[in-house]
C-alpha positions in Angstrom: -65.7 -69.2 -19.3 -63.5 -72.2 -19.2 -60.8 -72.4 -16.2 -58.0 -72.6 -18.9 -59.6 -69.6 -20.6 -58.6 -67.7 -17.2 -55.1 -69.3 -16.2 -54.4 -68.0 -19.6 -56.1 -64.7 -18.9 -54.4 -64.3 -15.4 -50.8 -64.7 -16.7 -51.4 -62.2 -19.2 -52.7 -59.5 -16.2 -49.7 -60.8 -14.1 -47.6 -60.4 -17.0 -48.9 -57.0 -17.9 -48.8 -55.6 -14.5 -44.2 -56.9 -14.5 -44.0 -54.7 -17.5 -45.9 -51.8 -16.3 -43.7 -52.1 -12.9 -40.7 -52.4 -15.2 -41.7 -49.5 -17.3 -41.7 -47.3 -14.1 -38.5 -47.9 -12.9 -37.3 -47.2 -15.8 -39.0 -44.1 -15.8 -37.8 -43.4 -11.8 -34.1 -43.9 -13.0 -34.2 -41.3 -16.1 -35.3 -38.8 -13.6 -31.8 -38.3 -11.9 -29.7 -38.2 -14.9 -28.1 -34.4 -15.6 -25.9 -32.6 -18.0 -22.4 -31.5 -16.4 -19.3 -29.7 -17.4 -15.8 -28.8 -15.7 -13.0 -26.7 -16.3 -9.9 -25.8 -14.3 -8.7 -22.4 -13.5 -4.7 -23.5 -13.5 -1.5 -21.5 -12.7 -2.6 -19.5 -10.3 0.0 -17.8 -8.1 0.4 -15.5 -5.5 3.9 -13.8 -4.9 5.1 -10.9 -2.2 5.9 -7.6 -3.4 9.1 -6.1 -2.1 9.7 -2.4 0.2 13.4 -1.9 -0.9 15.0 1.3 1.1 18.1 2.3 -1.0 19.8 5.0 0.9 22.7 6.8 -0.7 24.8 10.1 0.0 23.9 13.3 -0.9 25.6 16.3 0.8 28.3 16.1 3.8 27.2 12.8 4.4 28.4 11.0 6.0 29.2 13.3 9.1 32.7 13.4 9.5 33.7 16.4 11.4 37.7 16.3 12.8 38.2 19.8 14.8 34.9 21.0 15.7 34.6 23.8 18.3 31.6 25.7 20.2 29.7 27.3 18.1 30.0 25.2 15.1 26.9 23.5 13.0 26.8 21.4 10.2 24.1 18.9 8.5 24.7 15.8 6.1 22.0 14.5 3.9 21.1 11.3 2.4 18.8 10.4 -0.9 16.3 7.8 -0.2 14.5 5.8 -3.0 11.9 2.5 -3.0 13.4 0.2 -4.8 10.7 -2.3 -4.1 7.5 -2.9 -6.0 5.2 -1.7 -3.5 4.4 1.5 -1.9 6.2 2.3 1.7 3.5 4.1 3.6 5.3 4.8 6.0 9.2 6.0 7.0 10.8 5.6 10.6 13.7 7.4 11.9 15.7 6.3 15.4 19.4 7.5 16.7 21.2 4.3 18.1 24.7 3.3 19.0 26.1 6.3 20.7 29.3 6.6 22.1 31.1 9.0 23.4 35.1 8.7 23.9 37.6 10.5 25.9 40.6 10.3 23.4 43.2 11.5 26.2 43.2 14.9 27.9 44.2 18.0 26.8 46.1 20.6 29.3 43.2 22.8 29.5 40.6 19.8 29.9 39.9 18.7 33.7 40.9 14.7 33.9 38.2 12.4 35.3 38.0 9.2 36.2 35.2 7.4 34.2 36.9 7.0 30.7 33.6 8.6 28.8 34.0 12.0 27.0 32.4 15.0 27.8 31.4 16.3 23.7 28.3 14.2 24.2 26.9 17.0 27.0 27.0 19.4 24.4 26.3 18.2 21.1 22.6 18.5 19.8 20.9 16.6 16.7 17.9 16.6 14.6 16.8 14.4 12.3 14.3 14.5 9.6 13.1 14.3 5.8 13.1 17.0 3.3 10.1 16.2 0.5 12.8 18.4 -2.3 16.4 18.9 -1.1 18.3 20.7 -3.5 21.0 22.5 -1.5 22.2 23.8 2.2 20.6 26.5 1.6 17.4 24.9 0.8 17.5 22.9 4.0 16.5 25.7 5.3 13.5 26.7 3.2 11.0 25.3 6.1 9.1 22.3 4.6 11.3 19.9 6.2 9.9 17.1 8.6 12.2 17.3 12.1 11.0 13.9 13.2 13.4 14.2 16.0 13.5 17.5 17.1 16.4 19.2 18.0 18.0 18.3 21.3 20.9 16.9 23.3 21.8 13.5 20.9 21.1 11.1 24.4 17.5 12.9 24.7 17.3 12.2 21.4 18.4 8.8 20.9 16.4 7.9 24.3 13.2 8.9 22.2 13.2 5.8 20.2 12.0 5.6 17.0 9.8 8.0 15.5 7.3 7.8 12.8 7.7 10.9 9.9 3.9 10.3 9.0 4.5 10.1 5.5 5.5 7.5 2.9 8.2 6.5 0.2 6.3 5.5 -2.9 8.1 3.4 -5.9 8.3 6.8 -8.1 9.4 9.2 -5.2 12.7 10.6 -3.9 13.0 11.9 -0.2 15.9 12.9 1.6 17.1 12.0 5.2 19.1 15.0 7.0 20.8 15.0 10.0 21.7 18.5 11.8 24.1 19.2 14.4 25.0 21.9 16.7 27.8 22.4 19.1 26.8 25.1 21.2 28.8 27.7 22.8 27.9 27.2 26.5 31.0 29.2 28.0 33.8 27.2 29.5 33.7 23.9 27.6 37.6 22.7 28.0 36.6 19.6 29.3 35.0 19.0 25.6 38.2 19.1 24.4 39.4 16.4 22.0 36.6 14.0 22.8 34.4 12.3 19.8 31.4 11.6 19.9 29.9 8.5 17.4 26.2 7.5 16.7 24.2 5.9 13.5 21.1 7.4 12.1 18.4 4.1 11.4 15.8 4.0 8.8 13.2 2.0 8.3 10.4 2.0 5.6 6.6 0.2 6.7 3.8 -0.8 4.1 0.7 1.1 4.1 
């Protein structure tokens, strides 16, 4: 075989071999191609619903008593509604802001020094919800919830506030009632003409 008979044939192997080595990088590069596809989830939102505690009278409400004397009770009751658009799981009931005032003495009434009146000694409260007020009488009927018990109004108001272990939906109606009671302890003249002020608070928590 001539030596330009294998120049010839070693260009062509040379040759060859670039187009095989071509050929599989090719081949290396089609292997990482892939099919793909994306969407988008838009307009997503989130927004808070609402507890909405609309509270309005109902009976004797609210207490306004002008001449009361020992021995005399009374109650006052308010509707309360969710207004909101989620479930209250929860209602809270607290006495706050009490005062008691003197409002001058009366002859039978001992006079003091400190300015306070004396009412407050005597007057007790409870506070609570009825699940189906209908009347006084109903009041009465024993299903209500005394949250806070009855008791002197300070006692009371020094408990704080007091969970009634049940909720206020969006569809239901409850009903706050306050009772009071001015006992008949005897000689109470130096009760005479005093007043005695205080606010009923509720509060409705999520579940």
């Amino acid at each position: 075989m001539s030596d330009n008979t294998f120049d010839i044939s070693r260009r062509k192997v040379l040759g060859s071999i670039g187009l095989i080595g071509a050929g599989s990088a090719a081949a290396g590069a089609g292997t990482m191609a892939y099919f793909s596809d994306t969407e988008e989830s838009t307009g997503n939102t989130v927004s808070a619903g609402t507890l909405d505690l609309e509270l309005s009278t109902q009976a004797n409400a609210p207490i306004s008593v002008p001449d009361a004397k020992p021995g005399d009770t009374g109650n006052a009751v308010w509707q309360l509604n969710n207004a909101g658009s989620i479930d209250g799981g929860d209602i809270e009931l607290d006495v706050i802001n009490v005062v008691s005032l003197e409002n001058g003495y009366e002859d039978p009434e001992p006079v003091d020094d400190d300015g306070d009146g004396e009412l407050d000694d005597y007057l007790k409260v409870e506070v609570g919800i009825d699940p189906d007020y209908a009347n006084d009488t109903d009041l009465g009927d024993g299903d209500e919830n005394d949250v806070l018990s009855k008791a002197n109004i300070h006692t009371v108001a020094s408990n704080g506030p007091q969970s009634a272990e049940e909720g206020l939906s969006t569809s239901e109606t409850k009903y706050l009632y306050v009772k009071w009671e001015f006992p008949n302890n005897g000689n109470q003249n130096d009760a005479q003409g005093d007043q005695v002020t205080f606010d009923v608070e509720v509060a409705l928590k999520q579940n």
